[in-house]
Z-matrix of the N, CA and C atoms (Angstrom, degrees):
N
C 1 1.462
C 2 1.525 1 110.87
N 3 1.542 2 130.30 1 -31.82
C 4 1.055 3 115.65 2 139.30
C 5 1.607 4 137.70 3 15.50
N 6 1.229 5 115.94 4 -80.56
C 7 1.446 6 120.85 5 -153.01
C 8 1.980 7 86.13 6 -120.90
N 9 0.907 8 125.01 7 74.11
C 10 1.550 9 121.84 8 149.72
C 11 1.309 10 130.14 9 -70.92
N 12 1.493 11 95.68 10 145.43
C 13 1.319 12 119.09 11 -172.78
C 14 1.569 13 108.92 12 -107.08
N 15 1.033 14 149.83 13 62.05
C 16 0.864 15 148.61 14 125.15
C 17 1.638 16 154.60 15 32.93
N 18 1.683 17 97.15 16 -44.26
C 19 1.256 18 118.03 17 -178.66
C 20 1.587 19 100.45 18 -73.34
N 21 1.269 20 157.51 19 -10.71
C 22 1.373 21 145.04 20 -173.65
C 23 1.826 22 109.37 21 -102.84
N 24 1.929 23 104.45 22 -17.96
C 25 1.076 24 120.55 23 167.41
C 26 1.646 25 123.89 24 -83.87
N 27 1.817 26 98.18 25 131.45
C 28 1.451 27 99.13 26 178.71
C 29 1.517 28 122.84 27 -64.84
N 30 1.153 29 122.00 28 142.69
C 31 1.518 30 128.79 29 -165.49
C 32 2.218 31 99.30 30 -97.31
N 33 1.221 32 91.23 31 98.65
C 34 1.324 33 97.96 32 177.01
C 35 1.486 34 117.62 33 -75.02
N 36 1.564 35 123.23 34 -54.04
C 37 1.676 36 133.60 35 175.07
C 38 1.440 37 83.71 36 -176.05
N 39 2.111 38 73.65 37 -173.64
C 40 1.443 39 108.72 38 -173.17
C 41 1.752 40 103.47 39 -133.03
N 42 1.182 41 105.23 40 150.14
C 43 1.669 42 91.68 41 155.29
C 44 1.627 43 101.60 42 -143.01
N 45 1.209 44 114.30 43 -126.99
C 46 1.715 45 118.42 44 -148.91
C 47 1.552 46 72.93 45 -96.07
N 48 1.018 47 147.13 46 -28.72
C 49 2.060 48 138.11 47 -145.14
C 50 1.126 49 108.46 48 -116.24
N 51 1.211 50 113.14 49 -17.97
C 52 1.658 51 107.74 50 175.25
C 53 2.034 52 113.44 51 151.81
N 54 0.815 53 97.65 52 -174.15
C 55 1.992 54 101.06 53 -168.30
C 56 1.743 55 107.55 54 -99.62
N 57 1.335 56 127.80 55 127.60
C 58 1.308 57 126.15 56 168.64
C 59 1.581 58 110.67 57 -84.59
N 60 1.558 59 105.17 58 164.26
C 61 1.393 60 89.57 59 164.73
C 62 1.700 61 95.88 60 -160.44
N 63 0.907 62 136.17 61 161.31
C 64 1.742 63 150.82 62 175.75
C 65 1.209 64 105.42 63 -67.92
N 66 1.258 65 130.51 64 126.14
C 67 1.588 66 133.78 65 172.93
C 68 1.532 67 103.12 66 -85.60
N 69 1.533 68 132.24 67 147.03
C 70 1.559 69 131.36 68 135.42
C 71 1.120 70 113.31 69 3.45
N 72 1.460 71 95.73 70 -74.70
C 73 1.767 72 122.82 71 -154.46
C 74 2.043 73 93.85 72 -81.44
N 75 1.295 74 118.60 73 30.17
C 76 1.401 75 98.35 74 155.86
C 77 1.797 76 100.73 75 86.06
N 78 1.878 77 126.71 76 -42.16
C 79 1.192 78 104.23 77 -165.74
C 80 1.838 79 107.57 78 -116.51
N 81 1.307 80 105.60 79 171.93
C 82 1.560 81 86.35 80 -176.37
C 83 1.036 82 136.29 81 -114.75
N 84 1.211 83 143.34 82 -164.16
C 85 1.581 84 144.45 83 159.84
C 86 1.122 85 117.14 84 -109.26
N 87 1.114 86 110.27 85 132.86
C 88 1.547 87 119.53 86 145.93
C 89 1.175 88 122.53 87 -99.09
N 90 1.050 89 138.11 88 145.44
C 91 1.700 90 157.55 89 -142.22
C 92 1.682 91 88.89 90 -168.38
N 93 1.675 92 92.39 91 91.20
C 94 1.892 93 112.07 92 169.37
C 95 1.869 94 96.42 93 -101.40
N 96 1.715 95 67.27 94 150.66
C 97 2.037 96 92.64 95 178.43
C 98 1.558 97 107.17 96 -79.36
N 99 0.612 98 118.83 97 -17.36
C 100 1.356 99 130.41 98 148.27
C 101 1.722 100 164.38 99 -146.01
N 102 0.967 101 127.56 100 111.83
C 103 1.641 102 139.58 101 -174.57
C 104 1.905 103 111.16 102 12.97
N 105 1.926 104 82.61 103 -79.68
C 106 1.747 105 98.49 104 165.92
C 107 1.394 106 120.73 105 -33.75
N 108 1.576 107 116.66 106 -62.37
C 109 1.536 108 102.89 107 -170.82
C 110 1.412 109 118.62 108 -88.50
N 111 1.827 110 117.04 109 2.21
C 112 1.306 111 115.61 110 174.61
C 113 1.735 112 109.83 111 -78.67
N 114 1.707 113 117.68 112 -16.47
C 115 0.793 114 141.95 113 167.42
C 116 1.361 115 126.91 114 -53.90
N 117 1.591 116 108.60 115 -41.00
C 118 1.211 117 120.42 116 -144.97
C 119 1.690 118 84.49 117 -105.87
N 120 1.191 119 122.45 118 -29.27
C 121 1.733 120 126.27 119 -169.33
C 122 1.639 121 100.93 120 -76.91
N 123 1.315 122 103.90 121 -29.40
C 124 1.930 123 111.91 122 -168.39
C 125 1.393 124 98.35 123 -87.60
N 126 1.720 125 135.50 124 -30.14
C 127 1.272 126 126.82 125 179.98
C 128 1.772 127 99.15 126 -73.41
N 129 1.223 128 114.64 127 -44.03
C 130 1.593 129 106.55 128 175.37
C 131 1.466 130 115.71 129 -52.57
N 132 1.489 131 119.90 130 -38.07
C 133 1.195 132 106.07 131 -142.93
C 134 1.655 133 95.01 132 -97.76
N 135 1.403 134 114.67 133 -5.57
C 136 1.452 135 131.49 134 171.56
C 137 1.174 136 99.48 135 -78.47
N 138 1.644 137 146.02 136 -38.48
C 139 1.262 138 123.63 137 -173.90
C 140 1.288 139 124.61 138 -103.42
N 141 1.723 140 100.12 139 6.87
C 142 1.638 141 112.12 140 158.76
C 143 1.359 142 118.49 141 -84.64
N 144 1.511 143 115.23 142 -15.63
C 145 1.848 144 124.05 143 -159.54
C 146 1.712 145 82.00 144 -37.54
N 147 1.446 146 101.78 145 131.98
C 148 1.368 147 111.79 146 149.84
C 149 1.682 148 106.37 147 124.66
N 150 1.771 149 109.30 148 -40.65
C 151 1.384 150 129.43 149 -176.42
C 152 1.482 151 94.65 150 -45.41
N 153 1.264 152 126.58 151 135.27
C 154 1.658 153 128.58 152 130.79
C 155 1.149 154 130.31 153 -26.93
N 156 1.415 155 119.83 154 -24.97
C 157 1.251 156 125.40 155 -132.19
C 158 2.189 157 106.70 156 -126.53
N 159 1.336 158 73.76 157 -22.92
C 160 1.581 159 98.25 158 162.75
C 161 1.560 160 122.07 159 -115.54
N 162 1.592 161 108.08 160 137.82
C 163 1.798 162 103.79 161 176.81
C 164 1.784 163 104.40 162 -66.92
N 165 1.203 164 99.08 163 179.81
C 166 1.496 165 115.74 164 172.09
C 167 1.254 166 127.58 165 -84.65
N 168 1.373 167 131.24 166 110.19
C 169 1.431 168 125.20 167 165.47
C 170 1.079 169 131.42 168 -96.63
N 171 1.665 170 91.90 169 125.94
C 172 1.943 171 97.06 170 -178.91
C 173 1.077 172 126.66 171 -70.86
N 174 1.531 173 117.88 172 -56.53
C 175 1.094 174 131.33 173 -154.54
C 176 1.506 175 120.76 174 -141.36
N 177 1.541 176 150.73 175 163.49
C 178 1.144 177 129.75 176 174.42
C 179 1.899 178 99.25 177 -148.47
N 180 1.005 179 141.66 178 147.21
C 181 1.132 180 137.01 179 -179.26
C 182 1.938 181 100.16 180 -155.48
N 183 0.848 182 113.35 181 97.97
C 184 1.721 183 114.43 182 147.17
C 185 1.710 184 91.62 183 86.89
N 186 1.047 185 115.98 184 -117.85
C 187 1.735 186 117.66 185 168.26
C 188 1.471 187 99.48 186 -95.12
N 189 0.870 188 140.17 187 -35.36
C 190 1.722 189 126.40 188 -170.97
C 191 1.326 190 122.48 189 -91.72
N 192 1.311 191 134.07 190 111.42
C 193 1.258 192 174.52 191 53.34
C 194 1.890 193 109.50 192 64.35
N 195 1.357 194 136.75 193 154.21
C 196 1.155 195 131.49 194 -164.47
C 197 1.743 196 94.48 195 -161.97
N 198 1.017 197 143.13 196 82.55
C 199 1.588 198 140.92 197 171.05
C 200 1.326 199 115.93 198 -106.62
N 201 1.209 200 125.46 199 168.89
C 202 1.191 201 117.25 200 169.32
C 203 1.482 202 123.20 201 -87.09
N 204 0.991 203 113.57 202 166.36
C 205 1.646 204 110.76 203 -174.88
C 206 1.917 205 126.04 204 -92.45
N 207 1.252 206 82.62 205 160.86
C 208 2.011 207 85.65 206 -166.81
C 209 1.207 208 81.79 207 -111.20
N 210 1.601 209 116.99 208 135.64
C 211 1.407 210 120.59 209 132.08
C 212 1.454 211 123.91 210 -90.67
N 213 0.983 212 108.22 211 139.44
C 214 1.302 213 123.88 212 166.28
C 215 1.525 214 141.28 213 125.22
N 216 1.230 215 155.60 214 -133.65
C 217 1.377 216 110.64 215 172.39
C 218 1.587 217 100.08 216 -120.00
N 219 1.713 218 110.82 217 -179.02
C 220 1.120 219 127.97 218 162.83
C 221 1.893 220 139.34 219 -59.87
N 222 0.802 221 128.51 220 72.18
C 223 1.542 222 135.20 221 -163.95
C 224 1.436 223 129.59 222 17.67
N 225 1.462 224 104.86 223 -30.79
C 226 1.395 225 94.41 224 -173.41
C 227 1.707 226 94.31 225 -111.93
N 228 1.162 227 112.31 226 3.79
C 229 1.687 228 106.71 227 168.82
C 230 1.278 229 104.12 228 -100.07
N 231 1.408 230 140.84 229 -9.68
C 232 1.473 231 135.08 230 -166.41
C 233 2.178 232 74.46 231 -94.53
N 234 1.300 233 112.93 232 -44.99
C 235 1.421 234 90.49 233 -168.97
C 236 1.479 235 141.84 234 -63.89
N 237 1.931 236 80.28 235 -20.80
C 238 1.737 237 100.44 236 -168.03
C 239 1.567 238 74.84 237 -85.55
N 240 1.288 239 141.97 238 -6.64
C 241 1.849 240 107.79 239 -172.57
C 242 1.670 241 101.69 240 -119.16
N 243 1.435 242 133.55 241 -5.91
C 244 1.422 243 154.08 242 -161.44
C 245 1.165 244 110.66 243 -128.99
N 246 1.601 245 132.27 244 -42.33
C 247 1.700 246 113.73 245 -149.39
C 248 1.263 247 119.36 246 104.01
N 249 1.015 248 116.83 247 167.27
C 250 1.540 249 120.21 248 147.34
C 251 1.794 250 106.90 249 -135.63
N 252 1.609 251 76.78 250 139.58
C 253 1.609 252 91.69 251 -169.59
C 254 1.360 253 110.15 252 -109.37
N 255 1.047 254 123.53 253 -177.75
C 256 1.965 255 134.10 254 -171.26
C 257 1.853 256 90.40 255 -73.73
N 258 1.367 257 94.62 256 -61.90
C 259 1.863 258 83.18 257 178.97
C 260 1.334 259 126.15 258 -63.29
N 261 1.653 260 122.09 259 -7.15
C 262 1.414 261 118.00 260 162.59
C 263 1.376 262 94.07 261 -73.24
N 264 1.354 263 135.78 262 -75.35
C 265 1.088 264 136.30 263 -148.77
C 266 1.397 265 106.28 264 -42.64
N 267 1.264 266 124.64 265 -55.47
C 268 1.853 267 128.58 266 177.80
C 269 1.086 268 109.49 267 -32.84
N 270 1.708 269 120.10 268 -59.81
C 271 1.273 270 120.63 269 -144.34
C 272 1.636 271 104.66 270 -94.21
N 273 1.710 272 128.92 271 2.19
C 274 1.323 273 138.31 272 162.83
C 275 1.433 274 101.70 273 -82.69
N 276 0.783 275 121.71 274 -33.40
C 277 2.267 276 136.29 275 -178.50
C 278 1.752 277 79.69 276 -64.92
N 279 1.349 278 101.28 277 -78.88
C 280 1.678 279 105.62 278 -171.22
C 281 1.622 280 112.45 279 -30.16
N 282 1.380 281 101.59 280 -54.76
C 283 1.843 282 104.13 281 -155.28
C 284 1.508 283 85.86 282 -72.12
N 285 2.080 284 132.29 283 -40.41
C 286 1.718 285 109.16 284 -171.03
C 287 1.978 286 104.43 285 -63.34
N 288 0.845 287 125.75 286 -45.09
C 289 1.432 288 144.80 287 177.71
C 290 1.446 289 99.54 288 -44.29
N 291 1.581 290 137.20 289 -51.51
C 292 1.047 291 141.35 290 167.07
C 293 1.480 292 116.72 291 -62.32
N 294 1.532 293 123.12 292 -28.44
C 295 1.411 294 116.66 293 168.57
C 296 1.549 295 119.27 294 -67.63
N 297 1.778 296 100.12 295 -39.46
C 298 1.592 297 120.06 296 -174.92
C 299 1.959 298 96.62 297 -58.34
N 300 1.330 299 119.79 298 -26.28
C 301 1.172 300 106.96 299 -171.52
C 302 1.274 301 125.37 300 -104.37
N 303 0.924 302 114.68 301 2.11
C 304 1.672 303 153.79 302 -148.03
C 305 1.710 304 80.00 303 -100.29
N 306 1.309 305 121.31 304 -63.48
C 307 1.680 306 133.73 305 -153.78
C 308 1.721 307 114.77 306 115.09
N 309 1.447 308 116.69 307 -0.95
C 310 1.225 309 122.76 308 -155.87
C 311 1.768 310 95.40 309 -66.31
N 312 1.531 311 98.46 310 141.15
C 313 1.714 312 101.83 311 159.46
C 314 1.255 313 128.15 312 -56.66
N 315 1.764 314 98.87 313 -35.64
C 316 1.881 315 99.42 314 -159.45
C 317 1.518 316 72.35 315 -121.36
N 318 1.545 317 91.50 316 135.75
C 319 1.425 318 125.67 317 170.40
C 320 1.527 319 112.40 318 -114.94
N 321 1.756 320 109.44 319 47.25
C 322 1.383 321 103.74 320 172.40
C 323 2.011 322 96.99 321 -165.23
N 324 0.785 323 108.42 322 179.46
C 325 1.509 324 141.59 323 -174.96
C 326 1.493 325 125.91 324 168.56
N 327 1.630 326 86.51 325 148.29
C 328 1.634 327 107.71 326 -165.56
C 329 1.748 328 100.61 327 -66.21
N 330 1.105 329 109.94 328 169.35
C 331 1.343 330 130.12 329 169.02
C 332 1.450 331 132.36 330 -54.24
N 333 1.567 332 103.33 331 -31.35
C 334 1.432 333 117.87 332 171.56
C 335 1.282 334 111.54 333 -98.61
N 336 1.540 335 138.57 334 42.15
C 337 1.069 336 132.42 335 -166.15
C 338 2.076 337 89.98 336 -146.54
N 339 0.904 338 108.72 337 -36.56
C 340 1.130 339 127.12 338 155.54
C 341 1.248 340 149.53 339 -90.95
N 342 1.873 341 101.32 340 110.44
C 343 1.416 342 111.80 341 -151.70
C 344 1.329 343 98.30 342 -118.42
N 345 1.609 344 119.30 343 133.06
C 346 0.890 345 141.46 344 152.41
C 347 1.486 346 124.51 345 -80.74
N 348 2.006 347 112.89 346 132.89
C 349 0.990 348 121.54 347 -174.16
C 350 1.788 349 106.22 348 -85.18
N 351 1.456 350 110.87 349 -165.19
C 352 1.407 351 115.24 350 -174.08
C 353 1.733 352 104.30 351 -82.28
N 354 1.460 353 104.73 352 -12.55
C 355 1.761 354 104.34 353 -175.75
C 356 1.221 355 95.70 354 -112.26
N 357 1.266 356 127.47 355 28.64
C 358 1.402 357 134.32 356 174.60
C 359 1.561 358 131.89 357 53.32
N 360 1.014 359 100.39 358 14.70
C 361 1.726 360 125.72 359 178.15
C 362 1.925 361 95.95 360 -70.00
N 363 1.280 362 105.43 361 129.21
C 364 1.483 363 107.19 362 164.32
C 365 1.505 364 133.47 363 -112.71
N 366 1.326 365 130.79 364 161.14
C 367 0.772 366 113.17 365 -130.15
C 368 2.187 367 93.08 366 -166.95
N 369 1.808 368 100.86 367 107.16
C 370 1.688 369 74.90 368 -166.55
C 371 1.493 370 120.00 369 -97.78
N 372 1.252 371 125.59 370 139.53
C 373 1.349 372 111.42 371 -154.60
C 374 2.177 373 106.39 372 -106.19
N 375 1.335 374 124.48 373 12.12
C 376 1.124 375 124.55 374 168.58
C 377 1.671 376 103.70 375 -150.07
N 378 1.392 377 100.75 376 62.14
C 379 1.472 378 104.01 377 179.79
C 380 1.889 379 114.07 378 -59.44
N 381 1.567 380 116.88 379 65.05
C 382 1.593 381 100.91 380 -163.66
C 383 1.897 382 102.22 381 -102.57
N 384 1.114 383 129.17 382 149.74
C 385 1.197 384 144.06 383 -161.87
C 386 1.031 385 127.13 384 89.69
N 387 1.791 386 128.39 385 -38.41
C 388 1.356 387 143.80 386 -174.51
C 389 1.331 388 96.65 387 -12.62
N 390 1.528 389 126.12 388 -65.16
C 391 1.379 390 126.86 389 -150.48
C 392 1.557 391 109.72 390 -79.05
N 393 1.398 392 144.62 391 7.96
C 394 1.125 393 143.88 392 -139.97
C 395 1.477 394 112.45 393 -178.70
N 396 1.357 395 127.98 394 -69.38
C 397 1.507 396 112.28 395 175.02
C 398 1.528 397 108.29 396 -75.56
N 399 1.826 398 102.47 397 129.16
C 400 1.697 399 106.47 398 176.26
C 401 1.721 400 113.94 399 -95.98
N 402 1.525 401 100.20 400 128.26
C 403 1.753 402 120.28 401 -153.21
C 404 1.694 403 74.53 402 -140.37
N 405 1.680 404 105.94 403 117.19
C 406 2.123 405 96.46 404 165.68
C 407 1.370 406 104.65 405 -120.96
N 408 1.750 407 130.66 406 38.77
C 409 1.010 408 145.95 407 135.15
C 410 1.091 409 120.20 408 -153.72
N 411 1.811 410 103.98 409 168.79
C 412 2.012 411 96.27 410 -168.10
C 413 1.721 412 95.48 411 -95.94
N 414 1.327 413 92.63 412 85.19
C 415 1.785 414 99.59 413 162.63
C 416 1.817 415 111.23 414 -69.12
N 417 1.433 416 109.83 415 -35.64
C 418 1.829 417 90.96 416 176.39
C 419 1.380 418 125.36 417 -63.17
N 420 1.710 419 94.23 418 -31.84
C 421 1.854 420 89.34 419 173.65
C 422 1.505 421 116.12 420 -88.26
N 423 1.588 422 109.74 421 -20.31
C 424 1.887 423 83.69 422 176.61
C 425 1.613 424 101.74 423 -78.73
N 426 1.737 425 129.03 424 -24.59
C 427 1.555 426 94.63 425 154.18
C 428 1.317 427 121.53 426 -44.84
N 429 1.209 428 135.33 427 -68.79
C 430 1.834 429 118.32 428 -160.67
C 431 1.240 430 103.04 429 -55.56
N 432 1.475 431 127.32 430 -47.02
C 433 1.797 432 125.17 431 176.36
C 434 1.425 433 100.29 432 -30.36
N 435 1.571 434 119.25 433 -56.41
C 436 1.404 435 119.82 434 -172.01
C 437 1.743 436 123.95 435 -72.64
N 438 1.376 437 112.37 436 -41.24
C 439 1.322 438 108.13 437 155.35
C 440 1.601 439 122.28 438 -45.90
N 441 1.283 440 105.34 439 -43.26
C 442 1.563 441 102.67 440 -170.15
C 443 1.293 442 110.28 441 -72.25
N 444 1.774 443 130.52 442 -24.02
C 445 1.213 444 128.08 443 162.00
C 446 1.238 445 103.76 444 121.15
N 447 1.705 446 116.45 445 -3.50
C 448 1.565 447 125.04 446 -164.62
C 449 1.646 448 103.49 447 -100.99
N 450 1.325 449 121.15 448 4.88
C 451 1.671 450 113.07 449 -166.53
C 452 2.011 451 111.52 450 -73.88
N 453 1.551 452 105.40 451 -5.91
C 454 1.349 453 119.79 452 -175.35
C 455 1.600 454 101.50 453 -81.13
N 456 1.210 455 116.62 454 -40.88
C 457 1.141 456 144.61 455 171.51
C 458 1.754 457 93.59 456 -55.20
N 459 0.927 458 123.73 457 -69.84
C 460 1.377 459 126.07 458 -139.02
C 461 1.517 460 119.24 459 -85.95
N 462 1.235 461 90.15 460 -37.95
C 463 1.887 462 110.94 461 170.28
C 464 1.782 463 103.06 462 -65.52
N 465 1.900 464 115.67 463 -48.76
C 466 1.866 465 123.11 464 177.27
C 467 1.567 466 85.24 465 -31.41
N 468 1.393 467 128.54 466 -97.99
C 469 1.510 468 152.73 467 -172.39
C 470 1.431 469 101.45 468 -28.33
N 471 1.541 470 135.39 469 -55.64
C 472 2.054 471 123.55 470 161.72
C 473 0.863 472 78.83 471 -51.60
N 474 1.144 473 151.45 472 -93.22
C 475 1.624 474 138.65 473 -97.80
C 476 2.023 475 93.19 474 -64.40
N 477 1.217 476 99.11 475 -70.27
C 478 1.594 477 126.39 476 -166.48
C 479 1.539 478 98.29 477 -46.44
N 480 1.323 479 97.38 478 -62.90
C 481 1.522 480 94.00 479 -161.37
C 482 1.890 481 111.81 480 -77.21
N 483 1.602 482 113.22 481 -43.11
C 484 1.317 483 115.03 482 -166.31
C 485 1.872 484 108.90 483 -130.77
N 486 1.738 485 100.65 484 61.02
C 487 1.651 486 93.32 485 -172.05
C 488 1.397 487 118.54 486 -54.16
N 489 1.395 488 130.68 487 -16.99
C 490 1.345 489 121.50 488 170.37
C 491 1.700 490 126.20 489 -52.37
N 492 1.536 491 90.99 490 -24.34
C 493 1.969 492 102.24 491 -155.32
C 494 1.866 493 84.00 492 -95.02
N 495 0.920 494 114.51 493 -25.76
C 496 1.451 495 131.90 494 -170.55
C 497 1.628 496 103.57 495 -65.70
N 498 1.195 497 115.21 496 -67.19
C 499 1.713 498 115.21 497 156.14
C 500 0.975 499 131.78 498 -29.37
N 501 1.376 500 112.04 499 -47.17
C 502 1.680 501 119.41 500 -170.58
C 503 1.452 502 103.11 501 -79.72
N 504 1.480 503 115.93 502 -44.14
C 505 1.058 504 116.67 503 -149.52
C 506 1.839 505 119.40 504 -94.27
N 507 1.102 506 90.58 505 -20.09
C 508 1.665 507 119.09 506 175.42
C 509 1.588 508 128.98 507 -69.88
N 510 1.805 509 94.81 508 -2.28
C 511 1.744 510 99.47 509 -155.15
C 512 1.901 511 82.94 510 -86.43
């Protein structure tokens, strides 16, 4: 796994860590710019094995990475083209609540890291820092909540459903 070839694989994106791409066989690669943080995404995604809320990782070799694949889109494009609904809102409460239980430091992620399926289940697909930078709410995503115009929306649904998370998270 080393030395990939690439060209027969679909080219999904890129971000700051390295290039995805679609396997044959249905799962994908990542091909990170570097060792350390391809490292650092496979120790997370090993101590989620099991979460909903995270894909599956097979395999890890050198910088390239092997998980299974998410369909569907990225959070703030499922919102700008969907909404956000009461059952999105739960299941983002769910996935920070799932980091808090997990042991994770950072109890947040951006918007593009988080992909929502067609039954609205989410799901984060470059979980990198969790283990190391300390974040004790997801301030990057209630910014995009707030860019997108939906955070009025989003806090009604804390408030109602989870006033404790609503305190913390609201200041």
């Amino acid at each position: 796994m080393s030395c990939v070839d690439v060209s027969k694989y679909k080219y999904l994106g890129h971000g700051k860590n390295g290039k995805v791409y679609l396997m044959p066989d249905g799962k994908v690669i990542k091909i990170c710019k570097r060792e350390d943080r391809c490292l650092e995404e496979y120790k997370v995604l090993k101590i989620a094995e099991g979460s909903s809320y995270f894909p599956k990782v097979y395999e890890r070799k050198g910088k390239n990475m092997i998980r299974e694949y998410v369909d569907g889109y990225d959070l703030n494009t499922y919102i700008k083209k969907y909404g956000l609904s009461k059952n999105l809102v739960l299941n983002l409460i769910g996935m920070v609540e799932e980091f808090k239980k997990l042991g994770f430091k950072r109890l947040d992620m951006r918007g593009v890291h988080i992909y929502v399926t067609k039954d609205e289940k989410v799901k984060v697909i470059d979980p990198s820092m969790q283990l190391i930078k300390t974040v004790k709410y997801p301030e990057l995503m209630i910014r995009d909540l707030k860019n997108l115009g939906v955070i009025g929306k989003f806090f009604n649904v804390l408030k109602d459903e989870r006033p404790d998370l609503y305190k913390k998270w609201s200041n």
